[in-house]
C-alpha positions as CSV (number, residue, x, y, z in Angstrom):
1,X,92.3,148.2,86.4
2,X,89.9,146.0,86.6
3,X,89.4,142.0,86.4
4,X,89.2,140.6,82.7
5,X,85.9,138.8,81.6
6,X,86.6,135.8,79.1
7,X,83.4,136.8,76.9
8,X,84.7,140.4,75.9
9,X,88.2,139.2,75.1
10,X,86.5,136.9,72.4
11,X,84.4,140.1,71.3
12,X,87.6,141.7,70.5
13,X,89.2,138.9,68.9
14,X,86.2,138.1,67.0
15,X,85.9,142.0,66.0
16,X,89.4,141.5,64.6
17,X,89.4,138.6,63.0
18,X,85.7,139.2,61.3
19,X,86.8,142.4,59.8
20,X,84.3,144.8,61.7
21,X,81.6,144.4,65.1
22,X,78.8,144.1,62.3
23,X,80.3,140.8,60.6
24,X,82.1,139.6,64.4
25,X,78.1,140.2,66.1
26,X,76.8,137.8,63.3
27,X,79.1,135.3,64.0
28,X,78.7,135.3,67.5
29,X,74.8,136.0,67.6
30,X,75.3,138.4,69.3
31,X,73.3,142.5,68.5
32,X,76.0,144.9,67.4
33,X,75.3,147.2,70.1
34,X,75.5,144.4,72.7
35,X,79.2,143.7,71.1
36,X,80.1,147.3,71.1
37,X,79.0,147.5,74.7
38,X,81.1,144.7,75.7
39,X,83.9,145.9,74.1
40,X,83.7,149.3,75.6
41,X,83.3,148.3,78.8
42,X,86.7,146.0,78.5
43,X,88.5,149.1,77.8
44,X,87.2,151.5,80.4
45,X,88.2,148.8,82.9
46,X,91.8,148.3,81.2
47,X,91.8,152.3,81.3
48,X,92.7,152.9,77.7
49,X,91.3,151.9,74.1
50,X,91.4,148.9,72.2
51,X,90.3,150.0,68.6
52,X,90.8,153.7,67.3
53,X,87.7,155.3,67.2
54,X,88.4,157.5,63.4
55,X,89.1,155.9,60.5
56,X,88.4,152.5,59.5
57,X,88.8,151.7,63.6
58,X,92.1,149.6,63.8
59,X,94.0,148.7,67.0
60,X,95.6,151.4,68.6
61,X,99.2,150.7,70.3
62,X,97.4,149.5,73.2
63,X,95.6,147.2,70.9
64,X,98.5,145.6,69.4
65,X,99.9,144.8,72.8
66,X,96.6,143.5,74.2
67,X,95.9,141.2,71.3
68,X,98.7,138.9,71.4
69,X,98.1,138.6,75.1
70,X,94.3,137.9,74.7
71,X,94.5,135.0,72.2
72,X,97.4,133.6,75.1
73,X,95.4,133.9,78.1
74,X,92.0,132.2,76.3
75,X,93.9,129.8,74.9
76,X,94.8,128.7,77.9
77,X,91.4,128.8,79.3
78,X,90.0,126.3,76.6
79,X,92.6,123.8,76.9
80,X,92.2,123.9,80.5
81,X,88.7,123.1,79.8
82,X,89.0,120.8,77.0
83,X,91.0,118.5,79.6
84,X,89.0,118.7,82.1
85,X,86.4,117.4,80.1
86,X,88.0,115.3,78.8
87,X,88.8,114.1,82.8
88,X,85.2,114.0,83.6
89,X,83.9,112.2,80.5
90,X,86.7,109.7,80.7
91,X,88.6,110.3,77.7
92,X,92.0,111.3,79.3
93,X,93.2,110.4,82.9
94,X,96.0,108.8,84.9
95,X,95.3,106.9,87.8
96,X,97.9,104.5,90.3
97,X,96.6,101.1,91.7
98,X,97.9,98.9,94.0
99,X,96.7,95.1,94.6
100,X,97.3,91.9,95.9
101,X,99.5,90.0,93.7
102,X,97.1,87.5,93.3
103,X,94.6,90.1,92.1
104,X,97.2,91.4,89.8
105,X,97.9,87.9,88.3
106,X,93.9,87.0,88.0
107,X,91.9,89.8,86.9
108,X,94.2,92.9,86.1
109,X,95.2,91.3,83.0
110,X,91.6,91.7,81.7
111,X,91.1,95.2,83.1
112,X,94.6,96.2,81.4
113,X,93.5,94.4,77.7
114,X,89.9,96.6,78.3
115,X,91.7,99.8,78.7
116,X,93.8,99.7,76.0
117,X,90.9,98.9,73.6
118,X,88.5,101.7,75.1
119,X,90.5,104.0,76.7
120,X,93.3,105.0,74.2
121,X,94.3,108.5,76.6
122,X,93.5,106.3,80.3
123,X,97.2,105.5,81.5
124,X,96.9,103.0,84.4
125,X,100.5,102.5,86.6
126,X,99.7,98.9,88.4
127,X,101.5,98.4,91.8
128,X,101.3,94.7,93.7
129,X,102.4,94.0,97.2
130,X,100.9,92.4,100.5
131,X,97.7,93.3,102.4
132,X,99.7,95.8,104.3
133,X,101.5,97.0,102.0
134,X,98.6,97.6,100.0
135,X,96.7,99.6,102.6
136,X,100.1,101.9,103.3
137,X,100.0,103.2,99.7
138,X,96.7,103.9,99.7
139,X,96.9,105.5,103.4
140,X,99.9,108.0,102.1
141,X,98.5,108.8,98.6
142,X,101.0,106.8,96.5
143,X,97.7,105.9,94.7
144,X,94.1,106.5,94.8
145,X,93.1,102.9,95.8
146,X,94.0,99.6,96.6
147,X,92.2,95.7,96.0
148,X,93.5,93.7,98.6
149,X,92.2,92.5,102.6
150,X,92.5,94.8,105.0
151,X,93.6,93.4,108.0
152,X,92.2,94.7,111.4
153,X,90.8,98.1,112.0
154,X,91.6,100.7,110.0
155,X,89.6,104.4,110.9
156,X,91.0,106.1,107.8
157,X,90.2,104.1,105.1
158,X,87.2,102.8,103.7
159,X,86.7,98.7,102.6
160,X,83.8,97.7,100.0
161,X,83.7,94.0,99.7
162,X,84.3,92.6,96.1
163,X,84.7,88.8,96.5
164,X,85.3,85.7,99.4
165,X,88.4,83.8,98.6
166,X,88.8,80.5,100.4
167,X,91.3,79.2,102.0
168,X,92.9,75.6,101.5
169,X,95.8,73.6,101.8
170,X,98.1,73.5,99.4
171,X,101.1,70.8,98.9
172,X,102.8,68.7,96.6
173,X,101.1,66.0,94.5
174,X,103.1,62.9,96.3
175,X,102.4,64.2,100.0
176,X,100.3,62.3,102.0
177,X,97.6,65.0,102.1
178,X,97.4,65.5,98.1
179,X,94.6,62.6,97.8
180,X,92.2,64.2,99.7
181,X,88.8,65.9,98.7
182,X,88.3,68.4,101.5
183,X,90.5,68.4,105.0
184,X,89.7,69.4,108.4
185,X,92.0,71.0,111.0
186,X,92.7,67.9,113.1
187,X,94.3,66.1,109.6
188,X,96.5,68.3,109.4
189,X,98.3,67.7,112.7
190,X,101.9,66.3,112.4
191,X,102.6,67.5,109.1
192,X,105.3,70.3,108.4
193,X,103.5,73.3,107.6
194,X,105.1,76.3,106.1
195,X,103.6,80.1,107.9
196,X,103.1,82.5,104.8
197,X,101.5,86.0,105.1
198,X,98.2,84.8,104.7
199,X,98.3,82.4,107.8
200,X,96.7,85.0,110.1
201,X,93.3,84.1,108.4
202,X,94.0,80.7,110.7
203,X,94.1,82.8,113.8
204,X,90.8,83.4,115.5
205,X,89.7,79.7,113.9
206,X,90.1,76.2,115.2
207,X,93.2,76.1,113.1
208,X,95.0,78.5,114.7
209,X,96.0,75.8,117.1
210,X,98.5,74.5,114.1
211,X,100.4,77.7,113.9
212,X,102.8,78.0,117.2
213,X,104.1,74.1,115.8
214,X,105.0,75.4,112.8
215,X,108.6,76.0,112.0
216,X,109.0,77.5,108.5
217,X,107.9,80.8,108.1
218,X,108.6,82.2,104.0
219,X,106.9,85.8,102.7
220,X,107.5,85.0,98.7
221,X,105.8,83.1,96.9
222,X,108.2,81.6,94.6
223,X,110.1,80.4,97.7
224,X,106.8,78.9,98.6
225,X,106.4,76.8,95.6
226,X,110.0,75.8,96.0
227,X,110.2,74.5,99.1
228,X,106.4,72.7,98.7
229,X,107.8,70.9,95.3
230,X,110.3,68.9,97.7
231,X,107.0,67.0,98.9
232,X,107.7,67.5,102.6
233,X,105.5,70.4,103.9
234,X,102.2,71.8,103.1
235,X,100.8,75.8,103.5
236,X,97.6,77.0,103.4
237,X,96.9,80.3,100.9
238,X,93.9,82.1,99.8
239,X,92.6,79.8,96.3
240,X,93.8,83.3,94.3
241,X,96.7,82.9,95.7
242,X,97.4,79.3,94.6
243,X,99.1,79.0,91.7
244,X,97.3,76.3,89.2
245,X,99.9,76.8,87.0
246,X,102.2,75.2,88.6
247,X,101.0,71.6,87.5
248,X,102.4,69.6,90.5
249,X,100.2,71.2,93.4
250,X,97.1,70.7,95.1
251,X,95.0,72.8,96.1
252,X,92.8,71.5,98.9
253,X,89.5,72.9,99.9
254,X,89.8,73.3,104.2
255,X,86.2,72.5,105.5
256,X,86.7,72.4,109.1
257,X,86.8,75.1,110.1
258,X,86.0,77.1,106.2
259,X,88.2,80.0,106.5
260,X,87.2,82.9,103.5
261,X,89.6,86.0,103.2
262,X,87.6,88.8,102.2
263,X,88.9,91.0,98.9
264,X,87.6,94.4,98.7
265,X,88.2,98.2,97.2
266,X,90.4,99.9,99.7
267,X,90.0,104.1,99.0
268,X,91.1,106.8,101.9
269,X,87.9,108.1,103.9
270,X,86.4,110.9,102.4
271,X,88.4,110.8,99.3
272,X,86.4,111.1,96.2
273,X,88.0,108.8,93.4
274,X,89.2,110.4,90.1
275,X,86.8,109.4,87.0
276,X,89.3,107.5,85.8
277,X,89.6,105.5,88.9
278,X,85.9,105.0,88.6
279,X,86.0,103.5,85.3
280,X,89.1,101.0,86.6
281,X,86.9,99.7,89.7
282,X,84.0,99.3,87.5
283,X,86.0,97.4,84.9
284,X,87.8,95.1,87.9
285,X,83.9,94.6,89.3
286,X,83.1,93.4,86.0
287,X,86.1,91.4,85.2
288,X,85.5,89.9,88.9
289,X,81.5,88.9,88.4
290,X,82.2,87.6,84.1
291,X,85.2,85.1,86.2
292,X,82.6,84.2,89.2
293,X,80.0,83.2,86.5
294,X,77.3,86.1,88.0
């Protein structure tokens, strides 16, 4: 028995639901003979009719047994298909992202609202965590890509910048830093500085000096804010990361030295992106130049 060719199965189906080949090869544009063909080859490779070959050339036994099966398997086929494109031209999709939190809090938000208005059959499942974090999901697969820095080198994944981010200091409105304009390093000796996860950016600068003196390290930021609303230590974060909301900081610009954390689309190397993951870094690129102003 040979393998089954998609096109005659339709011939067949189309011979019986027409009512004869002469109405199905209309239909299908198709010459009668060229139909007949078709369908006669099927059957020599199934090894037994389809249609009796007297009378007014119903299915034979075989027949009803086939047909049932036929309509099944090219069912199948065309919703196969039909999803697939659907895939491709970005009408249905999944697709797992993980970013910075800061990310998540600024610009998701508008790539979310976009979605929901264009994409009706796009699902999106947002993750947020640290840098690290970040790259290990998109390193293992969790999901397809990540936004966030990548910190050091990294051979299996591939980094393609989006946006600087600055770093400052950040404190409480009553500390003796909060009236300044811009700070250097050197004003910041003597003051209590709280370590986050971001203070690495200090390292390879002049301000990396201020980082073995301090003696508060905290990962979260809600702990962050908490401690800098008692007005007696200051941190530094990525402007993202500071959260204006909170109506009692300052966020201070740090000139010298000008420290910039780059953001960026974190993928696996030699991993193509879904379409759907397309469209999502396209909307966040868009979302990311209509907040810059560009």
């Amino acid at each position: 028995m040979k393998g089954l060719k998609l096109q005659q199965l339709r011939y067949v189906l189309a011979v019986l639901d027409d009512g004869g080949f002469k109405a199905a090869a209309k239909r299908l544009h198709r010459t009668q003979p060229a139909l007949s063909l078709g369908v006669r080859e099927l059957e020599d490779g199934l090894g037994a009719p389809i249609f009796e070959r007297q009378g007014a050339g119903g299915l034979t036994p075989f027949g009803e047994i086939c047909i049932p099966r036929f309509r099944e398997l090219l069912g199948v086929h065309d919703r196969v298909l039909k999803d697939l494109d659907d895939v491709v031209n970005q009408r249905s999709g999944r697709v797992e992202v993980v970013t910075a939190p800061s990310v998540a809090r600024r610009y998701m938000p508008s790539v979310l609202n976009q979605f929901l208005r264009r994409y009706p059959s796009l699902e999106i499942v947002l993750h947020d965590g640290p840098a690290d974090v970040v790259a290990d999901m998109v390193r293992t697969g969790e999901v397809e890509f990540g936004v966030s820095a990548l910190w050091g080198e990294a051979d299996d994944l591939e980094f393609a910048p989006l946006l600087a981010d600055e770093v400052g200091v950040v404190c409480h409105h009553t500390h003796p830093l909060a009236d300044a304009n811009s700070l250097r390093w050197q004003d910041l000796i003597g003051q209590a500085m709280i370590r986050n996860g971001t203070s690495r950016l200090l390292e390879t600068t002049p301000a990396g000096n201020l980082l073995p003196d301090s003696r508060i390290y905290i990962s979260e930021m809600i702990s962050i804010v908490a401690m800098l609303e008692t007005g007696t230590a200051y941190t530094t974060l990525p402007r993202l990361a500071f959260q204006d909301s909170v109506s009692t900081l300052r966020f201070i610009p740090l000139k010298n030295p000008t420290v910039k954390r780059e953001i960026g689309i974190i993928t696996r190397r030699g991993v193509t992106a879904s379409p759907a993951a397309q469209i999502v870094i396209e909307a966040l690129r868009e979302a990311i130049a209509a907040a810059s102003g560009s």
